[in-house]
C-alpha atoms as one frame of an Amber mdcrd trajectory, in Angstrom:
protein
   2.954 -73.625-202.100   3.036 -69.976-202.450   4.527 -67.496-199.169   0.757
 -66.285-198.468  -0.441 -70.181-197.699   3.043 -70.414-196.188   2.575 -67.455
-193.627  -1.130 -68.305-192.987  -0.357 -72.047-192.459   2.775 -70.273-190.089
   0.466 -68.405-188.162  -1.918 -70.703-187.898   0.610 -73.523-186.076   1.730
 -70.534-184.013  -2.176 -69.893-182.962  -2.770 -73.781-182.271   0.402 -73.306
-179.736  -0.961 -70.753-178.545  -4.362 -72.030-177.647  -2.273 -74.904-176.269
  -0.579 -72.940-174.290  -4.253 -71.516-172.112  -4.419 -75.338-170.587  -0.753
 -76.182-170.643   1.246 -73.903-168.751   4.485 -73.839-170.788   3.667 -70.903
-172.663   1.358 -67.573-172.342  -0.760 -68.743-174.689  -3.320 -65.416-175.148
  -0.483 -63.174-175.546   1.156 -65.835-178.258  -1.917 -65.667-180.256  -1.803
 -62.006-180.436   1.395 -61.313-181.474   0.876 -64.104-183.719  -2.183 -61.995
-185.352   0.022 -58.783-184.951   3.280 -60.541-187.012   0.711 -61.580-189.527
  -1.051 -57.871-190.098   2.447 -56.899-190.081   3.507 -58.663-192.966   0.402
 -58.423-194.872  -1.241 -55.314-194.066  -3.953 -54.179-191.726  -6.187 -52.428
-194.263  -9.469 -51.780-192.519 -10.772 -55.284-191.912  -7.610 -55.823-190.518
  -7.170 -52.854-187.800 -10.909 -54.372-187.381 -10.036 -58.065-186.657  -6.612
 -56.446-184.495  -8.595 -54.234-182.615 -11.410 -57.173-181.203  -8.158 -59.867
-180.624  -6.115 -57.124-178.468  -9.865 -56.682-176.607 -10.144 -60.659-176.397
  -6.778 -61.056-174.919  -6.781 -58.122-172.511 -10.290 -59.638-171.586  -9.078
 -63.424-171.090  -5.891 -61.968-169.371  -7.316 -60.063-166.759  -9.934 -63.022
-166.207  -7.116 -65.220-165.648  -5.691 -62.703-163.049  -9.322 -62.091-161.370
 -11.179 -65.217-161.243  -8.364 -66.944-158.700  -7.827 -63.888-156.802 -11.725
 -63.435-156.208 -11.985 -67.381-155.354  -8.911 -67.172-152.698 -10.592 -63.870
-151.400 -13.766 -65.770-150.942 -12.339 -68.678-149.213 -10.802 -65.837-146.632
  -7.327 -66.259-147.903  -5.636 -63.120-147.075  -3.666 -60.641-149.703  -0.281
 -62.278-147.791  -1.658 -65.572-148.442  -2.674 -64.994-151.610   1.376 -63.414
-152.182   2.740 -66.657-150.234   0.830 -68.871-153.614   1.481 -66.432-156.225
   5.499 -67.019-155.212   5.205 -70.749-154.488   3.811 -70.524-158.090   6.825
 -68.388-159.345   9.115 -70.855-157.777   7.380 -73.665-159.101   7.127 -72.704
-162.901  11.303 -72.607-162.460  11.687 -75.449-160.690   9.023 -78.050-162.017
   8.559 -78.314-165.839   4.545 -77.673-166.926   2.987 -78.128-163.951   4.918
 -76.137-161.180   3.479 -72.720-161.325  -0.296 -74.491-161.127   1.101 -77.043
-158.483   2.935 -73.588-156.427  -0.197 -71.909-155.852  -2.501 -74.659-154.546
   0.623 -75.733-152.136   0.763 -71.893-151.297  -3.001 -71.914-150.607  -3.120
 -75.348-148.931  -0.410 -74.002-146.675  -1.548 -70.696-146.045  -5.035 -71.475
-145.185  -3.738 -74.612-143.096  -1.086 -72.588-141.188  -4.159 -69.915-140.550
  -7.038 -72.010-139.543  -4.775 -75.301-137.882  -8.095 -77.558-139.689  -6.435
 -79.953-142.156 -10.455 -80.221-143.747 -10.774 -76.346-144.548  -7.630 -76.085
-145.811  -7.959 -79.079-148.226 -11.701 -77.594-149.157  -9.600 -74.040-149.727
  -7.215 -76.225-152.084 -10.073 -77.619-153.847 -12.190 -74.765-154.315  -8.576
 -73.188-156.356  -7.966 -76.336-158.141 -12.264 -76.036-159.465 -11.326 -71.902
-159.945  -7.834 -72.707-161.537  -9.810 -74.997-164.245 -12.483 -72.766-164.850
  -9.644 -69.988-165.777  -8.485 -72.250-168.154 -11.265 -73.130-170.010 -12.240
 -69.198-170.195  -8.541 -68.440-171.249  -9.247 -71.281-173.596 -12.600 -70.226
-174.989 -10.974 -66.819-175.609  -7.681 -68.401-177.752 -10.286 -70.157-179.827
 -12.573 -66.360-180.176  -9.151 -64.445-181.124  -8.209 -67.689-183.760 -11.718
 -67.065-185.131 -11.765 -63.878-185.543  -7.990 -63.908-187.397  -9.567 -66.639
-190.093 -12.351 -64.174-190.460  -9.694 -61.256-191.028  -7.660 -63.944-193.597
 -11.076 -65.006-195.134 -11.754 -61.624-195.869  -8.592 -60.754-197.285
């Protein structure tokens, strides 16, 4: 096996973690794909194709990044959670992600909305609607962030193709 099938089949493993990494929440999967692609240009060389194909991941990944940033906060402003409550989840979540292996930054903010919008409204139904309609927002963001892992992988095999 020569090093270039070596450092593709390397970066491609990295990548597939990566793209893991959108649904499971043990990693930041977008930015692991890019550096991924960045390591590999890196080591190789950008040439043109390459500062191409590096240009459009760094645009995926700042795209599926601030989508995973805007698509809960617009669902928890529609539900009426205020900015605080919306603070209260994102800490629960911070809390969470140290305290409870893969799950506990996903399972901090839905207890920080369920108990935000419950201690606001005192109506055990909207506040387990509120819950719900994050939990439906909180998958969607993950199949966008996931959607865009499997754009920036396709657009590095087009880059290594090319090459």
């Amino acid at each position: 096996m020569s090093a270039d099938t070596l450092l593709i089949a390397l970066v491609a493993v990295v990548m597939v973690i990566g793209v893991a990494g959108t649904v499971l929440p043990i990693l930041p999967g977008l930015p692991v794909i890019w550096a991924a692609a960045l390591a590999y240009g890196l080591v190789t060389g950008f040439g043109t194709g390459g500062w191409i194909a590096m240009a459009l991941i760094t645009l995926l990944v700042a795209a599926g990044t601030a989508a995973g940033f805007y698509l809960p906060q617009r669902s928890a402003a529609s539900i009426n959670v205020p900015w605080w409550g919306q603070l209260i989840a994102l800490g629960l979540a911070v809390a969470g992600f140290f305290t409870v292996p893969v799950v506990g930054a996903p399972l901090g903010f839905v207890l920080g909305i369920f108990l935000t919008t419950l201690g606001r409204e005192h109506h055990l139904p909207t506040a387990l609607g509120a819950t719900w309609s994050t939990l439906k927002t909180m998958l969607l963001t993950s199949g966008v962030q996931f959607a865009t892992g499997l754009a920036m992988m396709a657009v590095w095999v087009a880059w290594v193709w090319a090459a």
